[in-house]
N, C-alpha and C positions, 0 to 999 in steps of 0.2 A: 433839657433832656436828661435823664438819670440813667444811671446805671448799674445792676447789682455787685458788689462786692461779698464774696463766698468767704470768712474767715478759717480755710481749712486750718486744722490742726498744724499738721504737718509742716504748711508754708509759715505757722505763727513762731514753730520752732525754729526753721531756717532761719526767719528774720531776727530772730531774738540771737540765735549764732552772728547772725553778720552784723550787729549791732554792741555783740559786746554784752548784752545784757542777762541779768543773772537766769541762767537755764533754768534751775526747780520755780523760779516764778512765773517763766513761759512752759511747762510740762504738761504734757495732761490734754485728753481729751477737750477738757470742757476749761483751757488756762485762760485766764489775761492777756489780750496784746499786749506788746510793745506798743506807748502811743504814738510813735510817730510813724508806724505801720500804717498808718490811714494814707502817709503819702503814697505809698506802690498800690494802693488801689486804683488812683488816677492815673498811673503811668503805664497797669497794665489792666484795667479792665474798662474804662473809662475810651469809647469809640472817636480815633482822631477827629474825626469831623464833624463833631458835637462837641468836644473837649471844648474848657476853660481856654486852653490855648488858640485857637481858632476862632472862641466869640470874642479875642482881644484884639486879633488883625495884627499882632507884634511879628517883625521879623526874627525868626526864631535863630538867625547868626547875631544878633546883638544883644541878646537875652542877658539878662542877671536876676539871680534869681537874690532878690533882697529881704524877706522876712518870711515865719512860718509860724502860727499862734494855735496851736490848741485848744479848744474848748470842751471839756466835757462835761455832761448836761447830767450824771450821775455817775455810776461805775462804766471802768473800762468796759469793752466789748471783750465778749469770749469767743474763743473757737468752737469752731461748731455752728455760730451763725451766722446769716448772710445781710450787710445791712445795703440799703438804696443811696446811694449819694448822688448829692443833683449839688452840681458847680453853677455859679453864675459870676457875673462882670460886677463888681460895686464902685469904689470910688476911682477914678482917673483924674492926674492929674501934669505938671511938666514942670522940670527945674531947668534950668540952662546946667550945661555939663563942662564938668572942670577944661576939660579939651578940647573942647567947643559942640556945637549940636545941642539940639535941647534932651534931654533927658526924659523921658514917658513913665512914671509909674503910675501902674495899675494894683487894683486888688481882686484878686477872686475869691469870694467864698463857697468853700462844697459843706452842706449839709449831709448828714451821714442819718439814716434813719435804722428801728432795728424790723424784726418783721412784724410787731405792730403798729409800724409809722410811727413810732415815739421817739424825741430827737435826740439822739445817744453823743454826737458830736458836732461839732462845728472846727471850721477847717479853715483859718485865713491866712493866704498867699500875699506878697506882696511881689510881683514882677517886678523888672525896669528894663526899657529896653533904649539903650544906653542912644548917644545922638551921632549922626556922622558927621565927623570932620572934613576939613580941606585936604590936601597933599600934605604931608610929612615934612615939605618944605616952608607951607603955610604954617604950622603950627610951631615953627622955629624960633 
């Protein structure tokens, strides 16, 4: 399932404040993202119940969030446009966990498209949703 992501101006400035990163390069109508501005599109326009998180089945109290890779497919995206991202489930896999429990990582990739369908980003996640232990006595 996808979901629109709207690049308001406005919200690219904000972002670019809470990041730290140099203001006259996010300015302007028609600026540059910040690239890792693609993550708040999943977290706030992206519908829980279709999310990347929910096609993983992880319990979200043991979550870690382990890696984040960008890809871009030519120039940043600008404000002012709205791109399509559709997440999906790719590689899963399990390690035994220092603590005990086996350890779950997953990877999500979200495809970020612009309004021509041309693929402007790619977006990989790596989850881990850590393992459960014994009692705290056990693991003494």
């Amino acid at each position: 399932m996808s979901y629109e992501f709207p690049l308001d101006y406005s919200k690219v400035q904000e972002f670019a404040r809470a990041v730290h990163a140099d203001p006259d390069a996010h300015a302007g109508k028609d600026a540059l993202i910040p690239p890792t501005m693609l993550t708040s599109g999943r977290m706030i326009w992206e519908p829980a119940e279709q999310s990347g998180f929910a096609k993983l089945g992880f319990d979200r109290r043991r979550i870690l969030h382990g890696e984040e890779e960008y890809v871009f497919h030519g120039p940043l995206p600008r404000s002012g446009q709205t791109l399509t991202a559709e997440t999906r489930v790719g590689d899963r896999f399990e390690k035994p966990g220092k603590r005990g429990g086996v350890m779950t990582f997953a990877k999500m990739i979200t495809e970020f498209r612009d309004e021509t369908g041309r693929l402007v980003a790619t977006q990989n996640s790596t989850i881990i949703q850590t393992g459960t232990s014994g009692s705290s006595e056990e693991s003494k």
